[in-house]
C-alpha positions as CSV (number, residue, x, y, z in Angstrom):
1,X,78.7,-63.7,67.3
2,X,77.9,-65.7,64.2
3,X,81.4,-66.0,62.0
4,X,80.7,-65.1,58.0
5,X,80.9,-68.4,56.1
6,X,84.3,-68.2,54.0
7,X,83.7,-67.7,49.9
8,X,85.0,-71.0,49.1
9,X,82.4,-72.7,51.5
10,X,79.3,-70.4,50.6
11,X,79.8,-71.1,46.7
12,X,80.2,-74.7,47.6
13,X,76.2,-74.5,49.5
14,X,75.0,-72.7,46.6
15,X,76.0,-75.1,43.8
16,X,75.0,-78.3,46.3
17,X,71.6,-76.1,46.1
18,X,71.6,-75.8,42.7
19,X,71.9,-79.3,42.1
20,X,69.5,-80.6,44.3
21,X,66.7,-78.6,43.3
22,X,67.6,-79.3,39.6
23,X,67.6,-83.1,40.2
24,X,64.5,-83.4,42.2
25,X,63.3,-81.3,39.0
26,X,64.4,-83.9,36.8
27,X,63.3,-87.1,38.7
28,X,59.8,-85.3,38.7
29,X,59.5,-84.5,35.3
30,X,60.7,-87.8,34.3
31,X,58.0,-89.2,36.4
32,X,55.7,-86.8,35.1
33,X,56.3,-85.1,31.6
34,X,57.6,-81.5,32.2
35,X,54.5,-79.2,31.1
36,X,52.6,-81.2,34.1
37,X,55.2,-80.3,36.5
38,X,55.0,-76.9,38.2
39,X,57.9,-74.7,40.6
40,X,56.3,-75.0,43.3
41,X,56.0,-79.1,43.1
42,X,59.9,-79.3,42.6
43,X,60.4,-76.7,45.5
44,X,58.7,-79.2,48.0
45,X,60.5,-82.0,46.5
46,X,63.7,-79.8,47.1
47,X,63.0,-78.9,50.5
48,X,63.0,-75.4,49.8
49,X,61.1,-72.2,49.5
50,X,59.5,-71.3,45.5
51,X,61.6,-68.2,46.0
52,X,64.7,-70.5,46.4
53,X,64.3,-71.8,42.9
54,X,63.2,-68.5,41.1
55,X,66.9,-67.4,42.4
56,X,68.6,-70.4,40.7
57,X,66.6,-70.5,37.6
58,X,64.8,-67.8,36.6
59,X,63.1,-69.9,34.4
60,X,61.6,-73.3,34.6
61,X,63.1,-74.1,31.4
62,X,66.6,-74.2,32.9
63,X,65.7,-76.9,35.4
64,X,65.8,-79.0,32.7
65,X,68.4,-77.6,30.7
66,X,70.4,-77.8,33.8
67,X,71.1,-81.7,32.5
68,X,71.6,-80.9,29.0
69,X,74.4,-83.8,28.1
70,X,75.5,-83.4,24.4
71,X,76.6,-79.6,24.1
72,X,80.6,-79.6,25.1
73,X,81.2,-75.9,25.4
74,X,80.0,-72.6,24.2
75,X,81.1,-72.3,20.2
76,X,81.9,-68.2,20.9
77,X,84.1,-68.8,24.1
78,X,86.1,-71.0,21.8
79,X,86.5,-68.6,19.0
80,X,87.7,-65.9,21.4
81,X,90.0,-67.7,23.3
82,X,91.6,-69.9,20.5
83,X,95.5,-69.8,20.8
84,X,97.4,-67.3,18.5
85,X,94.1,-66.3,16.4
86,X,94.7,-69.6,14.5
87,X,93.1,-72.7,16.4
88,X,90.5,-75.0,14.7
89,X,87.1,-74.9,15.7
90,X,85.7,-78.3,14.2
91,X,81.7,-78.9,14.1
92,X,82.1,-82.4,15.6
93,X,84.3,-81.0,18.7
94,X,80.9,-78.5,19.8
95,X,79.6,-82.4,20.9
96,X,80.1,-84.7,22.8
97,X,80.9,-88.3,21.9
98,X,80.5,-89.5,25.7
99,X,77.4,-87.7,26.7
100,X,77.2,-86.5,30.3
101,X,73.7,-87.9,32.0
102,X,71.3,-90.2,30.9
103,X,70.8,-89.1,27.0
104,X,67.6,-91.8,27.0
105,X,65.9,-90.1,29.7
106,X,66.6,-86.3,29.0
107,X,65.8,-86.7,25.6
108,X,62.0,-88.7,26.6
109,X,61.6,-85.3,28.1
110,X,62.5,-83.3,25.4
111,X,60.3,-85.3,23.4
112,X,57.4,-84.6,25.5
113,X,57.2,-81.5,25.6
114,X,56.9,-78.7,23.1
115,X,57.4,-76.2,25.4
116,X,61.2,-77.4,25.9
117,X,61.5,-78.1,22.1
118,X,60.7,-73.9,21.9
119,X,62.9,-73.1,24.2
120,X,65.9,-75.4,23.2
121,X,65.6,-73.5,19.7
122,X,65.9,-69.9,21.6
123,X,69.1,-71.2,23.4
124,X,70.6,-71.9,20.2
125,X,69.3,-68.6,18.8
126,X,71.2,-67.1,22.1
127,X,74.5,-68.9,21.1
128,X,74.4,-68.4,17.1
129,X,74.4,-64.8,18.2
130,X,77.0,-64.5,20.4
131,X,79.1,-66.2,17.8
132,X,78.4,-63.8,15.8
133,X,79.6,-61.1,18.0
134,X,82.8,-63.7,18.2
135,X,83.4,-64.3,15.0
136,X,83.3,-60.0,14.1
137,X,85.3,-58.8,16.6
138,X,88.6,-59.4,14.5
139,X,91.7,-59.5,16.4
140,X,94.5,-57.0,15.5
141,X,97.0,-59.4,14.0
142,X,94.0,-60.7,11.7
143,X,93.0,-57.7,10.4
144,X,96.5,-57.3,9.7
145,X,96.7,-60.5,7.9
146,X,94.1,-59.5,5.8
147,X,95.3,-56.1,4.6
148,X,98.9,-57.8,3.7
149,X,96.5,-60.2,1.4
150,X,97.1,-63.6,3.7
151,X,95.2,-66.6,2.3
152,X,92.2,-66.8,4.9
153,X,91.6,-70.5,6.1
154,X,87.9,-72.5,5.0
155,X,84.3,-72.2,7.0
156,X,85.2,-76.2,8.2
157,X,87.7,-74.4,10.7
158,X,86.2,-71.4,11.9
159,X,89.7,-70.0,11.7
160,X,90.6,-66.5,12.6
161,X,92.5,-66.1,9.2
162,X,89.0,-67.1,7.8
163,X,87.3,-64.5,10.1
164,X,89.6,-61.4,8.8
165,X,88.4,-61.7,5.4
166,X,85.0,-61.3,6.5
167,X,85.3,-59.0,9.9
168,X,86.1,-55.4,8.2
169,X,86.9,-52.1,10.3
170,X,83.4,-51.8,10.5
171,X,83.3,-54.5,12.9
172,X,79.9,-55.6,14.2
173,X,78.2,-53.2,11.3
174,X,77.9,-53.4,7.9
175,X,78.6,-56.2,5.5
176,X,81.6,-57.6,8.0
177,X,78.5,-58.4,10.6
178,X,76.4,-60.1,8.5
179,X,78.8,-62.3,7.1
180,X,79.5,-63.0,10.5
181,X,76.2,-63.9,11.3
182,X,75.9,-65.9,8.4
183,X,79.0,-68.3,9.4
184,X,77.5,-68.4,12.8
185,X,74.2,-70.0,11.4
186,X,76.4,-72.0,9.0
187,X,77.7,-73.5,12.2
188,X,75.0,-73.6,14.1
189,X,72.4,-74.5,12.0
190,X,73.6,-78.3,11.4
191,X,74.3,-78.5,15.2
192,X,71.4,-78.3,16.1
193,X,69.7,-80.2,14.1
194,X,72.1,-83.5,14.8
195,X,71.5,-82.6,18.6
196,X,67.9,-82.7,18.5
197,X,68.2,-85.6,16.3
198,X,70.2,-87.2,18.4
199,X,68.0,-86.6,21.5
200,X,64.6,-88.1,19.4
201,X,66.7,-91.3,18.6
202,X,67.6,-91.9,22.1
203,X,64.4,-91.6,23.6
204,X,63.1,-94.0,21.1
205,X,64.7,-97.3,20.5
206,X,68.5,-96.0,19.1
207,X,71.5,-96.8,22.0
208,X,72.4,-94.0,23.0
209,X,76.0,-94.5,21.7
210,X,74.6,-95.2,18.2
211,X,72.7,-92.0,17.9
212,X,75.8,-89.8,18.9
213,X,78.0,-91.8,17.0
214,X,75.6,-91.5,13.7
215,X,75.2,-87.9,15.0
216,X,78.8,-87.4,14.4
217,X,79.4,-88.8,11.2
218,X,76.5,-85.9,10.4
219,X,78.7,-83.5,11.6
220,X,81.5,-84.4,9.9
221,X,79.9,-84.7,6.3
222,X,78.3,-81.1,6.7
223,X,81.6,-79.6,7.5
224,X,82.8,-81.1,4.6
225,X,79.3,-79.4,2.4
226,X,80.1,-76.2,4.0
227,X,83.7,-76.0,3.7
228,X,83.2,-76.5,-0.3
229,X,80.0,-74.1,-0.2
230,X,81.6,-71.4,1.6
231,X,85.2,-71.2,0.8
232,X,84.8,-68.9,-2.0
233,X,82.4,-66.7,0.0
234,X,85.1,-66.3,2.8
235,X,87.5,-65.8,0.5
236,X,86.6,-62.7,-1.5
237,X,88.2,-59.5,-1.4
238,X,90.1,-57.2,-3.6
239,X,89.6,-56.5,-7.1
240,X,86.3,-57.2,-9.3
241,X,87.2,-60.7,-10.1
242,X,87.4,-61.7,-6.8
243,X,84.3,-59.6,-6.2
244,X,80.9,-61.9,-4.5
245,X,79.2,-60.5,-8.3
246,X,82.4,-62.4,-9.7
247,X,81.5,-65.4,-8.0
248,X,79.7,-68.9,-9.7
249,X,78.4,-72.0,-8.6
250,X,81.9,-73.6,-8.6
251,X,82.3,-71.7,-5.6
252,X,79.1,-72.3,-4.0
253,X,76.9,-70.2,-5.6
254,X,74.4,-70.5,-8.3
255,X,75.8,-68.6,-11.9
256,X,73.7,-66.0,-12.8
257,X,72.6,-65.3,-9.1
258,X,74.8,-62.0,-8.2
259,X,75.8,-62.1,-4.5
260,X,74.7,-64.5,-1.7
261,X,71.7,-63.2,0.0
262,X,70.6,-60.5,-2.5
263,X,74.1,-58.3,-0.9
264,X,74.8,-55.7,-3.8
265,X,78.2,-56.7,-5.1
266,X,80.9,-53.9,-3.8
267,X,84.2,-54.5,-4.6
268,X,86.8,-53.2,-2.1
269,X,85.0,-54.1,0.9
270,X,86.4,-56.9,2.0
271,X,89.7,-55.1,2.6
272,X,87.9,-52.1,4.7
273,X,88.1,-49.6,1.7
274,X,85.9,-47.0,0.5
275,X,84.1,-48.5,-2.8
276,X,85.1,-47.2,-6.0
277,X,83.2,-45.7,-9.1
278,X,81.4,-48.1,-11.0
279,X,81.5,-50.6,-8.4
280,X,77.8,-51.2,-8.0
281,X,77.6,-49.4,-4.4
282,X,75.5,-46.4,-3.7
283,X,77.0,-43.6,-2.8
284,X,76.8,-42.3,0.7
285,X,75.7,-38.7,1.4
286,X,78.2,-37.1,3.4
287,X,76.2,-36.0,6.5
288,X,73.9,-38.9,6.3
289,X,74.0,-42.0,8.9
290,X,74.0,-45.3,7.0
291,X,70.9,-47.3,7.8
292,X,70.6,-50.3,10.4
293,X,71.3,-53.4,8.7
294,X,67.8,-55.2,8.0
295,X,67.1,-57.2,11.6
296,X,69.6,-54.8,13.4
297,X,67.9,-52.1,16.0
298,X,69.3,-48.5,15.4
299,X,70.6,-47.5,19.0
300,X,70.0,-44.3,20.8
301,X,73.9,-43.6,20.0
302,X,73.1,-43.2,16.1
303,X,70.0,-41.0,16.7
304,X,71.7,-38.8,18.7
305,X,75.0,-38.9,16.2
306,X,72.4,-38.3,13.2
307,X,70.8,-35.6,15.5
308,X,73.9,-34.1,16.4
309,X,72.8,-34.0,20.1
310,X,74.1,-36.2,23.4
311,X,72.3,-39.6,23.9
312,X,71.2,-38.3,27.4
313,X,69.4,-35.4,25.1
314,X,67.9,-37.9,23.1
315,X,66.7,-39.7,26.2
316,X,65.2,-36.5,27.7
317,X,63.3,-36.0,24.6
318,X,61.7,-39.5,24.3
319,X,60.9,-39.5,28.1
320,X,59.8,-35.9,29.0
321,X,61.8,-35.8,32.4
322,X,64.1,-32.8,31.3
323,X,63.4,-29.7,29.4
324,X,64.8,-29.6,25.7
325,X,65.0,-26.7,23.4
326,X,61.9,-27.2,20.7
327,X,64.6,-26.8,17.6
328,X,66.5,-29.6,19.0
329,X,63.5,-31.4,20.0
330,X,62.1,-31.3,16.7
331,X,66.1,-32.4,15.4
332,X,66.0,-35.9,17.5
333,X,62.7,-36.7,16.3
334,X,63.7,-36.3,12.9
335,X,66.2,-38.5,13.5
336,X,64.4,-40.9,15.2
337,X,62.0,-41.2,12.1
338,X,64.5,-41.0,9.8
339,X,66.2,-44.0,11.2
340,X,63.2,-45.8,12.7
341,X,64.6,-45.9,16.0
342,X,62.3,-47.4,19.0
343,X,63.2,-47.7,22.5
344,X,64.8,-50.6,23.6
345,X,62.3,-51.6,26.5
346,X,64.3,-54.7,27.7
347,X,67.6,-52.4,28.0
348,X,65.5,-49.9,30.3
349,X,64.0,-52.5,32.3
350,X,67.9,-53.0,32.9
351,X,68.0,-49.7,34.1
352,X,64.7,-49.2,36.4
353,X,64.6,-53.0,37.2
354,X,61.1,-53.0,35.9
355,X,60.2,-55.3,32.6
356,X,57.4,-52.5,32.6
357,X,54.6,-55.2,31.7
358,X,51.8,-56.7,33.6
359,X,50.2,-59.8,33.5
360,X,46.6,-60.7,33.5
361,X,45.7,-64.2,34.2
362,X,42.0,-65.3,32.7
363,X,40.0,-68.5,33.1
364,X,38.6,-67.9,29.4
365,X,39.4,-65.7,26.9
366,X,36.6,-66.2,24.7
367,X,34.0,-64.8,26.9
368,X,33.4,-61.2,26.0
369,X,33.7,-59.6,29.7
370,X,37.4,-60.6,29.8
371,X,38.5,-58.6,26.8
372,X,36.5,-55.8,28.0
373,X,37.9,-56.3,31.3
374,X,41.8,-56.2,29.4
375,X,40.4,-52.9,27.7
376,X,39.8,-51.5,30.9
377,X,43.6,-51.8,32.1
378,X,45.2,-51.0,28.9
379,X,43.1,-47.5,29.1
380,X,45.0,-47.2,32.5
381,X,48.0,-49.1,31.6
382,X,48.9,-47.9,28.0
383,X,49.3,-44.3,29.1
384,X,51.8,-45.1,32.1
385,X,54.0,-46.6,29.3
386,X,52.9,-50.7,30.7
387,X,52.0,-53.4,28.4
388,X,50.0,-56.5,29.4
389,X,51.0,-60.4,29.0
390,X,47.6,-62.2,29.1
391,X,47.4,-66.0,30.1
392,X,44.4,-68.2,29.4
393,X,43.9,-71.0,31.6
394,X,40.1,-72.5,31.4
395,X,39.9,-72.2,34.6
396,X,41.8,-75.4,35.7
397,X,43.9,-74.9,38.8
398,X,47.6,-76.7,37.4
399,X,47.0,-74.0,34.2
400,X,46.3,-71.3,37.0
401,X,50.0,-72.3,39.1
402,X,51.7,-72.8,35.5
403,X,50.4,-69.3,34.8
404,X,51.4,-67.8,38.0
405,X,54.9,-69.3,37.6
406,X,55.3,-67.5,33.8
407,X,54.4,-64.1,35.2
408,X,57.1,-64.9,37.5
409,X,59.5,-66.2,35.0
410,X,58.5,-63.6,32.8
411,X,59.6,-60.9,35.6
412,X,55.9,-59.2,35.2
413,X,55.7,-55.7,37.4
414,X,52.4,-56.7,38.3
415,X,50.0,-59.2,38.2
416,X,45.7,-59.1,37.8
417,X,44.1,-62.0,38.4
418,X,41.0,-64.0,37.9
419,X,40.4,-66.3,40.2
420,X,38.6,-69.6,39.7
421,X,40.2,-72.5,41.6
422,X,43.4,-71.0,42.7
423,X,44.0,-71.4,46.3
424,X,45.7,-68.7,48.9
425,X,49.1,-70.6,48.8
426,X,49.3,-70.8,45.1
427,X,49.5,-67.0,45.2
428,X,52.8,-67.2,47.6
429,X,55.7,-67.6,45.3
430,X,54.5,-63.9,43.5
431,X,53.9,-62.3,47.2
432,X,57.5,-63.5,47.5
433,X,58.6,-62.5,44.8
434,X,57.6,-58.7,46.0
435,X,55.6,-58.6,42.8
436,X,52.0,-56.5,43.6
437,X,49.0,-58.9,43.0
438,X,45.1,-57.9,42.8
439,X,42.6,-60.4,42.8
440,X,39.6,-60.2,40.7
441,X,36.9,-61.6,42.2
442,X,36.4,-63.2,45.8
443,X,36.9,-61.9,49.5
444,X,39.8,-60.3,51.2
445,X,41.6,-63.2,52.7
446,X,45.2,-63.1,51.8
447,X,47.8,-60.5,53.1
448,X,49.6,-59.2,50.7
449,X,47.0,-59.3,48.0
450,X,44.7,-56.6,47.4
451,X,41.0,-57.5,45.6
452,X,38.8,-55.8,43.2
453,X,35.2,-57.0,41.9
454,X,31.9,-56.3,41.4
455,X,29.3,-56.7,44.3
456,X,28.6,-60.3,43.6
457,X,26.8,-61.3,46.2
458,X,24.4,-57.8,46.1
459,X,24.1,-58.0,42.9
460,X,22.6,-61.9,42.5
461,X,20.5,-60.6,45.6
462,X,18.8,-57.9,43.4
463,X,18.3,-60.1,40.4
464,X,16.3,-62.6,42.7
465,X,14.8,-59.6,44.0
466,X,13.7,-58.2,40.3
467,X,12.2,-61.7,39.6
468,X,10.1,-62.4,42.8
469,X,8.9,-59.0,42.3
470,X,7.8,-60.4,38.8
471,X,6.0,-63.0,40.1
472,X,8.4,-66.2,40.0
473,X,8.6,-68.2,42.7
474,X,10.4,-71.6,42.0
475,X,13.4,-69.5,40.6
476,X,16.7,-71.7,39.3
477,X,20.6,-71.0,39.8
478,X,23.1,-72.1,36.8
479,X,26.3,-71.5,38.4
480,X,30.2,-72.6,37.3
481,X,31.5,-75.7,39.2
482,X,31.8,-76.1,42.9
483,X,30.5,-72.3,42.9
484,X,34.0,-71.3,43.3
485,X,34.6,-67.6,42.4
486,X,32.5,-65.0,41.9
487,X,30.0,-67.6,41.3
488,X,30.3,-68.7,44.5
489,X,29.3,-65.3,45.9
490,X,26.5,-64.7,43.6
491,X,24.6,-68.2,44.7
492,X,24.6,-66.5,48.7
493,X,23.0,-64.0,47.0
494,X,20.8,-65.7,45.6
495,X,19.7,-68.0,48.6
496,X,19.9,-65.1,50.8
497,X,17.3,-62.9,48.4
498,X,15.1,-66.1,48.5
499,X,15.5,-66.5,52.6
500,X,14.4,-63.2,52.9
501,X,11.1,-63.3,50.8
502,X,10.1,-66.7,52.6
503,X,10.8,-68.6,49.4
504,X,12.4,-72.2,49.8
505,X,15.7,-72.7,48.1
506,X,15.9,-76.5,46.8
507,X,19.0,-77.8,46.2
508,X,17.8,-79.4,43.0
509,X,17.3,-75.9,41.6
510,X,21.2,-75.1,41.7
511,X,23.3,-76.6,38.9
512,X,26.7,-76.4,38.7
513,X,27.8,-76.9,34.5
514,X,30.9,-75.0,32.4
515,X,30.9,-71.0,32.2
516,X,30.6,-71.2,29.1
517,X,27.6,-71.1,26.3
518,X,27.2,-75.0,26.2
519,X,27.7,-75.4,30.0
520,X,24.5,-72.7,30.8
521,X,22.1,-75.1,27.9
522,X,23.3,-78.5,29.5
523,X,22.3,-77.0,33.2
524,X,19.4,-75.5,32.0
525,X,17.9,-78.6,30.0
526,X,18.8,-81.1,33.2
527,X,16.2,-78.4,35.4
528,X,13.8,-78.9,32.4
529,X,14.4,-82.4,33.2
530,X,12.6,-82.1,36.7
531,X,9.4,-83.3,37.6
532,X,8.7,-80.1,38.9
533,X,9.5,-77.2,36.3
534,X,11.2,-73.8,37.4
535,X,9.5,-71.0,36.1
536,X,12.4,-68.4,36.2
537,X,16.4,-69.3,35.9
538,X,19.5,-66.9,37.0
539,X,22.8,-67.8,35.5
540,X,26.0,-66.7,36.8
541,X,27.1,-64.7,33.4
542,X,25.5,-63.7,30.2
543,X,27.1,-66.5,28.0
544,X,25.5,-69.0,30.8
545,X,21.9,-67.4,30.1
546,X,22.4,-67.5,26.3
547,X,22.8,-70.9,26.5
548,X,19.6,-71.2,28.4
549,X,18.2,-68.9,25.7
550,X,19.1,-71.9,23.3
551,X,17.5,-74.6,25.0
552,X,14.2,-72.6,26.0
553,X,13.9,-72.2,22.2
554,X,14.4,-76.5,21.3
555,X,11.9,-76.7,24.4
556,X,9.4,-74.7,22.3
557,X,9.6,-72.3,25.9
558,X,7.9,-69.0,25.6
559,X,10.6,-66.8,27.5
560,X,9.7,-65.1,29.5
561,X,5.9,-66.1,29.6
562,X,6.9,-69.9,30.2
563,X,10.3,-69.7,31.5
564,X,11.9,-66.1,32.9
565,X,16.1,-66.2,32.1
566,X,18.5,-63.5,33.7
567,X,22.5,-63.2,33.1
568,X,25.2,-61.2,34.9
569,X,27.7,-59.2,33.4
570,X,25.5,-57.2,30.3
571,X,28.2,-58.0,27.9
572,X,27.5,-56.6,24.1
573,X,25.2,-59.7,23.3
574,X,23.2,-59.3,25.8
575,X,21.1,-57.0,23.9
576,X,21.6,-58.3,20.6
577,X,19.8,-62.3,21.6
578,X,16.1,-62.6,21.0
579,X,14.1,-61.5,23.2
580,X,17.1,-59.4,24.8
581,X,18.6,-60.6,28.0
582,X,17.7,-58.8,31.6
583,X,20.7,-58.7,33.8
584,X,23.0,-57.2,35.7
585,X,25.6,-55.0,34.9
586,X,29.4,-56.0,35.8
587,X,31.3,-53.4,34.5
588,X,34.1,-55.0,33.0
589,X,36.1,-52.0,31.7
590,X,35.6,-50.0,34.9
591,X,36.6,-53.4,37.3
592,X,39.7,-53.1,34.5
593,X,40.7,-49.4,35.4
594,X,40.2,-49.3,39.0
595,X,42.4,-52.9,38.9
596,X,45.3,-50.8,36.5
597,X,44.9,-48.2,39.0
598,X,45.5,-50.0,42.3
599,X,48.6,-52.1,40.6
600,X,50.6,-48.6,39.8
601,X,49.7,-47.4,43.2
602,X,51.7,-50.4,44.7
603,X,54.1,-49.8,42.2
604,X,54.6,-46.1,43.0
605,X,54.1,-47.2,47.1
606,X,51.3,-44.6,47.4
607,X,49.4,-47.3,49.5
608,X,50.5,-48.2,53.1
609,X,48.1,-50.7,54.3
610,X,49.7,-54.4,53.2
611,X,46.1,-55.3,51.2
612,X,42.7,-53.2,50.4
613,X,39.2,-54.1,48.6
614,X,37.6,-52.5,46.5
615,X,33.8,-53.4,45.1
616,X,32.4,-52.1,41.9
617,X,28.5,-51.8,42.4
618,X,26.3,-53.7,39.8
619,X,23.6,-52.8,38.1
620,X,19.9,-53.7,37.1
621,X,19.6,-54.0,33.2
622,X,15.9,-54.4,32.8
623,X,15.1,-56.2,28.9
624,X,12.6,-58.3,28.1
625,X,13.8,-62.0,29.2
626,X,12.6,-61.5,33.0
């Protein structure tokens, strides 16, 4: 029998793992640029499975931040575990002065790539609030510093003497948070902007050890601005005169301006005590919850306090999954407007380890059936209390992986998607990731991956069918590129249709151009480039065929006398164009339901059978083009 591996040796694999796959990362996206880069790339360079470096980093973000070389320590770690409640927390100590890594190189990367730029602004937004929580929980000797009237210490600290004059018994709440919040940007405001700096200079022409050393002396002069900006701010408490109204720009703060930030000016509250008359606060109600503070989410905890019900009440109203008397019903939801309380969706997701969003991948947003397709899930999707996350991706295969690897990142509960280019093994790190996937478009031919389209190939067979019985004979295909797709399918149908009436199918009469409104007028004008002329032309969506519209027009083409056009898909314009398009019907918003549909079936394991397909008929739209 197999012996356990101890702990020591297990954690020892997993960080070896760790690092591996977050160098080979690097050395690729060095090599590379980051955006061009994708998981499953750096899992083969790895030697491991996509799933392997989901687990390590949930986000391909962190494979790069996994290097990060300037940042020495996490600024609200310090602040709770400084000695005594007393210990400095200088600016220029959150950096280091020997960076860890080549600064050059991770910071060429950085540059590169806008999408690390965005995310390095969010980590810092992560950090300045958790300082924030820091900085207001007050130890008890502090706040009793503060009520004995103990000199607190300047912002160039970050002291905890500082800290009790602006952390009150109303801790996180109140005016004591938002002065902590507003040290915590004071901090980490010019930090981040000297880090970034520094990182531009070094992947330009800077030494590295100039660009940290100039980054420092930055440091150092804006602790020395906010020390003498802020003192006077940290230091007010007591009586009017040291009020924040009492305050002028000798203290940091412009005369005539009242308080900092547009706070109204209550005396009193610095020590934790109720305002007095004439103070300039408004009185309370007694019975009345005070308000969130302005970018603060009232909790379920309030409405139920302001309610004067349980929080599980509360929850059993906003859900439905428990009866609840209609008088206290009526009482939650009163409070719940009253305080404009929503549902934290992230903190549920917690809960039922669903994110309770589903992503829908599209190769261009632009074309009308897409929307109408996204219409289609949302009428399914809204009700079950799912949102969607739609990617764009023009239909290039790398946008099609990048996508993919977002939904992942994203921790979708489902994912629709539209293929174009994407190949079977693209689709494997979401199957791994147990996430349920339907195709839109193509053939069964993946297990775990159920598929849901229109009748492509029937459907291009019954709009050859419509135009032979017309008359045409030398009948054109405008299809996307390498017929891949759904376009792929609806050229067989086409050739069959034509096979089966006797009438040849040259390849000269299939062109392969852009989905798209340009792409349909260029194919078209290169088959009105022949020596022989078609007289009839099928395109493989209505945008296609209005672009064929265009150059019939330029041509001085009598359509359909001269030259028959057909679409697929009967999107809105269809019948708006002059003379109106004949097509077929692709029912978007039904293809979107029945997709919606088959996703919360997986999600509720109503379905046994590891992948289904389901076709949507199509449908004859007779107008006057053909």
């Amino acid at each position: 029998m197999p012996t356990q591996q101890p702990p020591a040796r297990r954690e020892r694999k997993k960080a070896e793992t760790r690092r591996a796959i977050a160098d080979a990362a690097l050395r690729l996206f060095a090599l590379r640029g980051f955006d061009a880069v994708t998981v499953s790339e750096v899992a083969e360079a790895a030697d491991v499975s996509a799933k392997t470096v989901f687990n390590y980093f949930p986000v391909k973000e962190q494979l790069f931040y996994e290097h990060e070389p300037l940042l020495a320590g996490d600024p609200a770690e310090v602040v709770r575990h400084r000695p005594g409640g007393r210990a400095a927390v200088a600016l220029r100590g959150l950096l280091r002065a020997n960076p860890a890594g080549d600064l050059a190189l991770f910071g060429r990367v950085y540059r590169g790539s806008d999408t690390l730029r965005a995310h390095g602004r969010e980590l810092f937004a992560a950090r300045e609030r958790a300082l924030a929580e820091s900085l207001a929980e007050s130890l008890a000797e502090s706040l009793a510093e503060t009520a004995t009237g103990s000199p607190a210490e300047p912002l160039a600290a970050l002291s905890a003497g500082a800290l009790a004059g602006s952390v009150t018994e109303s801790g996180a709440d109140g005016m004591g948070g938002l002065r902590a919040r507003i040290l915590a940007a004071a901090v980490l405001g010019p930090l981040r902007q000297v880090w970034e700096s520094i990182l531009l200079e070094a992947a330009g022409r800077v030494p590295p050890a100039e660009a940290v050393a100039r980054g420092v002396r930055t440091l150092e002069d804006a602790n020395a601005v906010l020390s003498s900006a802020f003192e006077g701010f940290l230091e007010g408490r007591g009586a009017s005169e040291g009020s924040l109204q009492g305050r002028g720009a000798s203290e940091g703060f412009p005369q005539g301006r009242g308080a900092p930030l547009g706070l109204p000016p209550v005396a009193g509250l610095a020590e934790g005590r109720e305002p007095a008359e004439g103070s300039g606060a408004l009185p309370q109600p007694l019975g009345e919850q005070p308000r969130a503070v302005r970018g603060e989410r009232p909790s379920i905890r309030r409405v139920a306090g302001l309610a004067g019900v349980s929080a599980t009440t509360v929850s059993h109203t906003l859900n439905g999954r428990r009866p609840v008397a209609e008088e206290t019903r009526r009482r939650v939801l009163r409070a719940i407007e009253e305080l404009g309380y929503r549902p934290n969706v992230l903190a549920r997701g917690l809960r039922t380890s669903r994110s309770q969003t589903i992503g829908l991948i599209i190769p261009d947003i632009t074309n009308p059936f897409y929307p109408a397709l996204a219409r289609g899930l949302q009428d399914v999707l809204g009700p079950a209390g799912y949102d969607q996350i739609i990617s764009n991706t023009d239909g290039v295969r790398r946008a099609e992986q990048a996508a993919i690897e977002q939904m992942i990142a994203r921790q979708v509960d489902g994912l629709a998607f539209a293929v174009f280019h994407t190949h079977a093994e693209d689709l494997l790190p979401v199957i791994g990731a147990g996430i349920p996937v339907v195709r839109l478009g193509g053939r069964l031919a993946q297990r775990g991956v159920d598929v849901v389209h229109s009748d492509d190939e029937g459907g291009a067979a019954e709009a050859t069918r419509h135009l032979l019985a017309r008359g045409y004979r030398r009948i054109a295909f405008v299809c996307g590129p390498a017929a891949e797709g759904p376009a792929a399918e609806r050229v067989a149908g086409y050739r069959a249709a034509l096979a089966e009436a006797g009438v040849p199918a040259g390849r000269a009469l299939v062109e392969h151009t852009a989905f798209s409104r340009a792409g349909g007028a260029e194919g078209v004008a290169r088959l009105l480039d022949l020596p022989e002329l078609p007289d009839a032309v099928l395109c493989a969506n209505d945008v296609m065929a209005i672009g064929a519209l265009d150059v019939a027009a330029l041509r001085g083409l009598r359509v359909p006398d001269d030259l028959a056009v057909m679409g697929f898909d009967d999107i809105d314009a269809a019948g708006m164009v002059s003379p109106g398009l004949t097509t077929m019907a692709n029912p978007a918003r039904e293809i979107g339901r029945a997709t919606a549909t088959r996703l919360l079936e997986r999600l509720n394991g109503t379905i046994g059978e590891p992948s289904t397909e389901l076709v949507i008929p199509a449908r004859l739209v007779r107008r006057h083009s053909a």
